[in-house]
VOFI-800724 format. One record per residue (C-alpha): z, y, x; residue number from 1. Coordinates in steps of 0.001 Angstrom, whole numbers, plus 524288, in hexadecimal, padded with zeros to 5 digits. Last residue first. Layout:
<kolvexs>
+-------+-------+-------+------+
:     Z :     Y :     X : resi :
+-------+-------+-------+------+
:     Z :     Y :     X :  NUM :
...
+-------+-------+-------+------+
</kolvexs>
This chain:
<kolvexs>
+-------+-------+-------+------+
:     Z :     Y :     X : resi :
+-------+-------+-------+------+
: 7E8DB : 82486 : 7DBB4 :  303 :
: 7F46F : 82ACD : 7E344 :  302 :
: 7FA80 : 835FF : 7D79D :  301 :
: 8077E : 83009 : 7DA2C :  300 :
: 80869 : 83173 : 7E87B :  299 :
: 80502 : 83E71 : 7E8A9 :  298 :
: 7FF85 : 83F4E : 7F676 :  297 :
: 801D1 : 84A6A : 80145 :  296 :
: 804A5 : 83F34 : 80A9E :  295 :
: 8125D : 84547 : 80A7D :  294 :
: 8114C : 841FB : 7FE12 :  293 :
: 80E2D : 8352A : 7FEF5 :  292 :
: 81B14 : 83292 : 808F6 :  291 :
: 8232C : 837A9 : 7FDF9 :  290 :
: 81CEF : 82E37 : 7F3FA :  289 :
: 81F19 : 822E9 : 7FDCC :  288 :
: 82B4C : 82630 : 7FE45 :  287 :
: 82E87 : 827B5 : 7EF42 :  286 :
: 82B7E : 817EA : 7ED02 :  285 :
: 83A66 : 81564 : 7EC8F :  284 :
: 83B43 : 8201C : 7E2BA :  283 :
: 83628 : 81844 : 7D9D5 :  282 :
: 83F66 : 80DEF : 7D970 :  281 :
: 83C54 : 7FFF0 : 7DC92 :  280 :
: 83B5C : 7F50A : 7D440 :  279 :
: 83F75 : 7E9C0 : 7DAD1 :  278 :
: 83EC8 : 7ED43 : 7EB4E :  277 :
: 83C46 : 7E366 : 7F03A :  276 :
: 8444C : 7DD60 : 7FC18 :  275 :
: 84061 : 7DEDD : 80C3F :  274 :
: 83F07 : 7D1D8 : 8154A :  273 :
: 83037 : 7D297 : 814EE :  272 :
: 82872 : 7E098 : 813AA :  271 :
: 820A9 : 7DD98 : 8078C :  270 :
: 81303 : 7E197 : 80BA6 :  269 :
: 80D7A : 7D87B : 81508 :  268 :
: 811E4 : 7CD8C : 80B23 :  267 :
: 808AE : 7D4BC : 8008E :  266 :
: 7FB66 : 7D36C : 809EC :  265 :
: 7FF94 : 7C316 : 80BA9 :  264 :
: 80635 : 7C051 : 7FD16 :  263 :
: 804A1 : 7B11E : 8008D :  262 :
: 80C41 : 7B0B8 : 80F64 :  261 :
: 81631 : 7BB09 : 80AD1 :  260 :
: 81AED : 7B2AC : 7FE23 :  259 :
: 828F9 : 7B046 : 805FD :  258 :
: 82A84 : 7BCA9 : 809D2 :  257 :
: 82872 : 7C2C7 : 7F994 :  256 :
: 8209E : 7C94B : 7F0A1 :  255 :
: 82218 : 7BE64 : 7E654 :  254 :
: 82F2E : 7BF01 : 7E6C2 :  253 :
: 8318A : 7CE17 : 7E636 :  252 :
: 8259A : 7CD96 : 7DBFA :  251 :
: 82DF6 : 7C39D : 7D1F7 :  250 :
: 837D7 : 7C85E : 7CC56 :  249 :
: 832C9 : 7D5EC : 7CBD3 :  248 :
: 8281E : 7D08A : 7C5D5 :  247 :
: 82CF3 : 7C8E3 : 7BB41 :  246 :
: 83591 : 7D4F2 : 7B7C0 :  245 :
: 82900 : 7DC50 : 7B6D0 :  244 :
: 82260 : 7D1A3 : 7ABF5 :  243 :
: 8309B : 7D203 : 7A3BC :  242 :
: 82FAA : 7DF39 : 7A37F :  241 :
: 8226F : 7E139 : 79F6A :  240 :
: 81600 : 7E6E5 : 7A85B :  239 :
: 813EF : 7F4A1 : 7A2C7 :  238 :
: 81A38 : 7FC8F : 7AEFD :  237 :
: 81212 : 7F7A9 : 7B8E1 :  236 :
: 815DD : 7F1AC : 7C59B :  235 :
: 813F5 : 7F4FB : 7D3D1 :  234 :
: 81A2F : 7EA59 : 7DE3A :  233 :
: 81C94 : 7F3ED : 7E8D7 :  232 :
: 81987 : 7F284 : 7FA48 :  231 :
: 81E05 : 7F917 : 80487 :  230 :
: 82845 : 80278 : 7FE46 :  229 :
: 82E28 : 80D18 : 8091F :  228 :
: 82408 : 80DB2 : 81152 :  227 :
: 82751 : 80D70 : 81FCC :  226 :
: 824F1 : 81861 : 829EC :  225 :
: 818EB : 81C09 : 82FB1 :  224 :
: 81491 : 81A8D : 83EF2 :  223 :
: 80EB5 : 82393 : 84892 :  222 :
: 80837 : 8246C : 8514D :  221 :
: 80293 : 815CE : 85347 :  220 :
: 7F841 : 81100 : 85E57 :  219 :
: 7EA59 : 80CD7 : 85DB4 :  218 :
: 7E164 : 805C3 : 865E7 :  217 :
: 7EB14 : 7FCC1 : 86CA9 :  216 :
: 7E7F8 : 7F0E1 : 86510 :  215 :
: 7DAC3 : 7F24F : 8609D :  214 :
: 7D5B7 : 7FC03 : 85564 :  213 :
: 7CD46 : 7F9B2 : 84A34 :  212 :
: 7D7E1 : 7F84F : 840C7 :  211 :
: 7D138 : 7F355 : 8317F :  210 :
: 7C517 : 7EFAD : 83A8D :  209 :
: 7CEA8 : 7E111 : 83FED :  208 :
: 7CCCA : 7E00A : 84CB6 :  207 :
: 7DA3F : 7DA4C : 84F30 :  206 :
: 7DDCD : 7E481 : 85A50 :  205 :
: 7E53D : 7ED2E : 85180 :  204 :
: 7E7FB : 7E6F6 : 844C8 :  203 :
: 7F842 : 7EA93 : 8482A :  202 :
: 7F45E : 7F811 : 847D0 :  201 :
: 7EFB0 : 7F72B : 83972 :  200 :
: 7FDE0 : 7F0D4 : 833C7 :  199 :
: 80589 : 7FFB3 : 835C5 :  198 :
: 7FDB2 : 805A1 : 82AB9 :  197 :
: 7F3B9 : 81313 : 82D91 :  196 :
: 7F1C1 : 81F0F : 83558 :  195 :
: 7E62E : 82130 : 83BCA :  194 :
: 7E7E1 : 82A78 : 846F2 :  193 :
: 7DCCF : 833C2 : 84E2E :  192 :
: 7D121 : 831BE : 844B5 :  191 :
: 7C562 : 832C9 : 84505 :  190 :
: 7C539 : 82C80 : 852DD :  189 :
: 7BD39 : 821E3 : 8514D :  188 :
: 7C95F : 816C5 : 85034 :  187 :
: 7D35B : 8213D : 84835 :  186 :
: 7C84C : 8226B : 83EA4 :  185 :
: 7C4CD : 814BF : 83F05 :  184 :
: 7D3DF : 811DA : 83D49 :  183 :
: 7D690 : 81A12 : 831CB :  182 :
: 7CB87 : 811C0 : 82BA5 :  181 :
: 7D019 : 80408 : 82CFE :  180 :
: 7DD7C : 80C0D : 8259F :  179 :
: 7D44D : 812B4 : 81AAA :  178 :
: 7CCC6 : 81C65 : 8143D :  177 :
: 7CE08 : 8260A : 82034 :  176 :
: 7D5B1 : 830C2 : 81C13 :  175 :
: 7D5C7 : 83A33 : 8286A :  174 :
: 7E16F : 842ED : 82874 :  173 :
: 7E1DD : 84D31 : 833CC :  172 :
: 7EFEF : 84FBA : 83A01 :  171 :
: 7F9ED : 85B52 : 83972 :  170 :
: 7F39A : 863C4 : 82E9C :  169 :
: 7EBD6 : 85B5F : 826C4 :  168 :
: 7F6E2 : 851CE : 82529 :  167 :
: 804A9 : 853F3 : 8278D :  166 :
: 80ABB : 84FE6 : 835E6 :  165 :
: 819D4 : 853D8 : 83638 :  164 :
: 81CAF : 84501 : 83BF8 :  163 :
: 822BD : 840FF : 82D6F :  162 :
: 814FB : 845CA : 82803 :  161 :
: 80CF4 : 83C71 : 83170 :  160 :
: 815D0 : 8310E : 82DA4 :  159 :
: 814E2 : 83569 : 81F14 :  158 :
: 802BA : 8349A : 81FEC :  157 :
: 8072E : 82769 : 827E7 :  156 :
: 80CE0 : 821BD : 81A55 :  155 :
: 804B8 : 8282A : 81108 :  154 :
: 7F770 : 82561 : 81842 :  153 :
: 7F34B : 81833 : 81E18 :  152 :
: 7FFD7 : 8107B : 81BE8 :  151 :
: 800DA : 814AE : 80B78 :  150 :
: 7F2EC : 816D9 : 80A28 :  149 :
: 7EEE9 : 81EDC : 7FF5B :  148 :
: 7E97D : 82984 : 805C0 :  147 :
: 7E04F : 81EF8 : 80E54 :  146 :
: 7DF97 : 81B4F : 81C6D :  145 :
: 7E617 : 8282C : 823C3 :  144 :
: 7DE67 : 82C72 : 831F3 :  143 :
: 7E594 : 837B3 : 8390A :  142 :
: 7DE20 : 841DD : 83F47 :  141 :
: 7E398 : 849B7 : 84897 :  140 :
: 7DFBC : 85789 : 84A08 :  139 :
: 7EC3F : 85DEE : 8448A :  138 :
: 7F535 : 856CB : 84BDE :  137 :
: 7F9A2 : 84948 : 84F2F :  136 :
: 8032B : 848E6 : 85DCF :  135 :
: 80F18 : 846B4 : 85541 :  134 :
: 80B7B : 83A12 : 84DE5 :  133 :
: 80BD9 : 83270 : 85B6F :  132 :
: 8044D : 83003 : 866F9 :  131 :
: 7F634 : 8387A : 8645D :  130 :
: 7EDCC : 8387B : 87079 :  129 :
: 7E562 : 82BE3 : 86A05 :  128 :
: 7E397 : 822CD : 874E9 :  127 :
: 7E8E0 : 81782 : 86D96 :  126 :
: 7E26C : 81C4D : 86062 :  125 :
: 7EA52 : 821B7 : 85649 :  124 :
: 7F332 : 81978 : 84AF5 :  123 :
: 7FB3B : 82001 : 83F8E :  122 :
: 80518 : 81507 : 83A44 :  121 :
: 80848 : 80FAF : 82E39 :  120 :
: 81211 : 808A8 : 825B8 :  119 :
: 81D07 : 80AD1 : 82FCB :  118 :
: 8285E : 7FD95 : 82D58 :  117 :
: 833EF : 7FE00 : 825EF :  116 :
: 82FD2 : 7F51A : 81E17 :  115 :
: 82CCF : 7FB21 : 80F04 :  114 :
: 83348 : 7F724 : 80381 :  113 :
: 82EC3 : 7EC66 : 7FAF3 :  112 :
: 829B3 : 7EF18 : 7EBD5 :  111 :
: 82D3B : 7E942 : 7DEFE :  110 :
: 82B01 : 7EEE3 : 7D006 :  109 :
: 82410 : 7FC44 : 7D3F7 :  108 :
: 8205E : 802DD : 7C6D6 :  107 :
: 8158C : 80957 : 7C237 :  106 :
: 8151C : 813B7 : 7B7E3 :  105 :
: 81C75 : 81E7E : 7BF2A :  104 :
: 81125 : 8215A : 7C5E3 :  103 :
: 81834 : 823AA : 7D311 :  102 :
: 81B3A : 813F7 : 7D20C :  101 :
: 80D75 : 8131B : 7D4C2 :  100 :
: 80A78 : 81BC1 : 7E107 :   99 :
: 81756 : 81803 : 7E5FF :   98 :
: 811BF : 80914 : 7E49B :   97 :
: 80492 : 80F84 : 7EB93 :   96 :
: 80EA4 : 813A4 : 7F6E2 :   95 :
: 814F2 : 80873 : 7F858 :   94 :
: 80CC4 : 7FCC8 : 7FA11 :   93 :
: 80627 : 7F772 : 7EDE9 :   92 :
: 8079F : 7EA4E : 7E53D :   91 :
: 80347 : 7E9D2 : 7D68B :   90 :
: 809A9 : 7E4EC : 7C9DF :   89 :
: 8071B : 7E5ED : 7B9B5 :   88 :
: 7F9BA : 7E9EA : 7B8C9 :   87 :
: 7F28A : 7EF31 : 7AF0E :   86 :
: 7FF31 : 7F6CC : 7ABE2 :   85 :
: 7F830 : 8043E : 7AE75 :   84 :
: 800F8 : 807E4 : 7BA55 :   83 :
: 7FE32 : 7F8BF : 7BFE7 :   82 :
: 7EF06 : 7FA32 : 7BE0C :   81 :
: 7F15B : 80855 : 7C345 :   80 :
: 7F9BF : 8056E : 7CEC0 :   79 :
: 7F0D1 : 7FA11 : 7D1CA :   78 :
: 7E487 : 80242 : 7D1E2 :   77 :
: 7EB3B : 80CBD : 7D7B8 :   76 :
: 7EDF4 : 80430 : 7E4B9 :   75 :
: 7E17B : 7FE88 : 7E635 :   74 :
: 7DB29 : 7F23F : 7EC18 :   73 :
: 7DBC3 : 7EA1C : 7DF79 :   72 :
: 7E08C : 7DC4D : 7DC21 :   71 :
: 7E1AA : 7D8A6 : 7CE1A :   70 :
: 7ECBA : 7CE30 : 7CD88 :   69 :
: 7EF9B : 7C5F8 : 7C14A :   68 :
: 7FDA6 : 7BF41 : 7C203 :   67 :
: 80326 : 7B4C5 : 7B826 :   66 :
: 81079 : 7B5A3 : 7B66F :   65 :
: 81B6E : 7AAE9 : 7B950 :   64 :
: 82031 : 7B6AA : 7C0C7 :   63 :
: 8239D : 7B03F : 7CED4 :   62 :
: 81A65 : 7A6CE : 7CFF6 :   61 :
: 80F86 : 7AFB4 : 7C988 :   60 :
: 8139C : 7B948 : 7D307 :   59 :
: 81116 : 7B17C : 7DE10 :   58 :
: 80318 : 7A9E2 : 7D88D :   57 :
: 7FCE0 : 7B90C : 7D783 :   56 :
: 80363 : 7BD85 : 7E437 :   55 :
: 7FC91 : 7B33E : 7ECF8 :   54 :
: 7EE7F : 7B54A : 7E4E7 :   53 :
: 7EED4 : 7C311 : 7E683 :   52 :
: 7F3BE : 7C2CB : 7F54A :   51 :
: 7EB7C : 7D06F : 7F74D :   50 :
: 7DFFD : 7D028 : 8026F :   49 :
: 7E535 : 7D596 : 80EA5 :   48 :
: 7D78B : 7DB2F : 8165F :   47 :
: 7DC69 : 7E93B : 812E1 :   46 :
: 7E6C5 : 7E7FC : 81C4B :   45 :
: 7F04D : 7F2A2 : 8194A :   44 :
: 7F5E1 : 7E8E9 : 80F2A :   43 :
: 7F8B0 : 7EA1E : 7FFEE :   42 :
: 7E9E4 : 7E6C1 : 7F9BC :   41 :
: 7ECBF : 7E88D : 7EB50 :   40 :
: 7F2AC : 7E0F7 : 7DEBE :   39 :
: 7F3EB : 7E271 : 7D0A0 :   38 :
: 7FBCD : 7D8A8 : 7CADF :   37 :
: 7FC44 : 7D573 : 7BB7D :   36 :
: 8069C : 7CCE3 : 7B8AB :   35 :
: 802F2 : 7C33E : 7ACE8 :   34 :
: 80CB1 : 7BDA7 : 7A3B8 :   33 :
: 813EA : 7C962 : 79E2B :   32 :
: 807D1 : 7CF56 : 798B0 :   31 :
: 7FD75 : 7C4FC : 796FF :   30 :
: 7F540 : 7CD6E : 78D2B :   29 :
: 7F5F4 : 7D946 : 7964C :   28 :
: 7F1E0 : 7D058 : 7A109 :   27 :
: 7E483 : 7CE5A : 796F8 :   26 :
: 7E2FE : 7DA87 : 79510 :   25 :
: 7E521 : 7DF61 : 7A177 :   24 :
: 7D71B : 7D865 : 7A7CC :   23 :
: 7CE74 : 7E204 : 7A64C :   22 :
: 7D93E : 7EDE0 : 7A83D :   21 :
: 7DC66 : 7E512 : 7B3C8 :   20 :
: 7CE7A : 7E586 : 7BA15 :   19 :
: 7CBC0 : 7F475 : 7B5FF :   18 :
: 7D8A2 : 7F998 : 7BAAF :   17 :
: 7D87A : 7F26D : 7C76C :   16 :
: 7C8CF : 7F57F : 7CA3F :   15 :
: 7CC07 : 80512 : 7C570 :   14 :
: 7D6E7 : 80598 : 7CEA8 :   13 :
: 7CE8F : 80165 : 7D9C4 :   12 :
: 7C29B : 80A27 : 7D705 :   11 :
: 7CDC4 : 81593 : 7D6F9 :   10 :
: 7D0C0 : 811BE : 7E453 :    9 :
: 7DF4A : 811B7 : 7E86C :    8 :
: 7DE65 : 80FC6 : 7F8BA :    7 :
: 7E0D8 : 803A3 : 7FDA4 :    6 :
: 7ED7F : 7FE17 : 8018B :    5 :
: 7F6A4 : 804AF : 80AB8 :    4 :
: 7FE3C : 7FE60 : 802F0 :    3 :
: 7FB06 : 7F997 : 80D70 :    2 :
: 803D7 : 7F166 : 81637 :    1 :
+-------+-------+-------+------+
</kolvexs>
């Protein structure tokens, strides 16, 4: 799953901030009775639309609350909206929750560990003469989606570093905007491994454009290991006791087995059979800001 979501675009955070400041007013004068949830594409597959409605009618249920969603396509926008207590809740994968909780002024009221499963892989051509991480050098280029993608660049840039290879000195890095884009490069030769998630493969042979390649066409090198957190229940600091106790209550049943069929993108993200975590600690997020760094990113300055 994505938190490989999209990239933070300014234009994004400014939509967010300018539709709830228009409409915070009037939450502001519900307080306790409305929940304000701001919510994001979660999935690798940017053709999963978000289970607004689903969600909505689920944590109404459970809180007796009414819920307003604004649903955006950027991770800063949310952290913002939620940072600046125009929002009360959002949903992100790990590494844009450690982005968050780094702030200090957001906090992470649920979140699910990881499976113990790789997040991403690095893929060549069939009848490419690399076989594994150790035969890249200096003149091989290696495709990356996005800086901020969690299965498309942190995760495989700290699979690279754990097999001695650093970037700009052991291996070319080609930023190509994108995981459909990683594999045009790797397809006309721009590029000599795309590295991305683990559910792409799998798409091989469906002609679907997002993995242009048929079964057979490409092969793994190398594989990442798990994340830590998979996915966090963000929450701002200015909602009221009484409204975050609600919450806490009621996300671990919301977000649950039994609801998998009607939160469809958020199912694929809560690994099944494994407990919340209820407020975690934030040192439970420091992985993911060791594995930024070796990235040579500060995760708390990501915008």
């Amino acid at each position: 799953m994505r938190l490989h979501v999209p990239v933070a675009l300014a234009a994004g955070a400014a939509l967010v901030l300018s539709g709830c400041s228009a409409g915070s007013e009037s939450s502001a004068s519900a307080g306790d009775d409305v929940i304000r949830f701001a919510t994001l594409p979660l999935g690798d597959d940017p053709k999963a639309t978000t289970p607004v409605a689903a969600v909505t009618d689920l944590l109404e249920a459970e809180t007796g609350k009414k819920v307003e969603v604004t649903d955006v396509p950027s991770y800063s926008a949310v952290i913002e909206a939620i940072r600046n207590g125009h929002q009360d809740i959002g949903i992100m994968s790990g590494f844009p929750s450690a982005l968050a909780v780094s702030t200090g002024e957001v906090d992470s009221l649920v979140a699910w560990p990881g499976e113990d499963e790789p997040v991403s892989t690095c893929l060549v051509l069939d009848d490419s003469p690399l076989k594994s991480l150790s035969d890249i050098d200096a003149d091989t280029v290696i495709a990356f989606a996005d800086p901020a993608s969690s299965s498309g660049y942190f995760m495989p840039t700290h699979m690279l570093h754990e097999a001695g290879l650093e970037a700009d000195k052991d291996y070319n890095k080609l930023m190509s905007g994108g995981h459909d884009r990683s594999f045009i490069a790797l397809k006309n030769g721009q590029a000599d491994v795309a590295c991305t998630s683990t559910i792409f493969p799998s798409m091989a042979g469906q002609g679907d454009p997002l993995f242009p390649f048929e079964k057979g066409e490409t092969r793994s090198i190398g594989e990442s290991i798990s994340m830590p957190i998979s996915i966090t229940v963000l929450g701002s600091k200015d909602m009221s006791e009484e409204k975050r106790a609600a919450l806490l209550d009621a996300i671990p049943q919301v977000f649950a087995t039994e609801n998998a069929d009607k939160l469809g993108v958020y199912a694929e993200g809560i690994p099944s059979g494994v407990e919340p975590i209820i407020e975690p600690r934030e040192d439970e997020f420091q992985p993911f800001v060791d594995i930024a760094k070796i990235a040579d990113v500060d995760i708390s300055e990501l915008e």
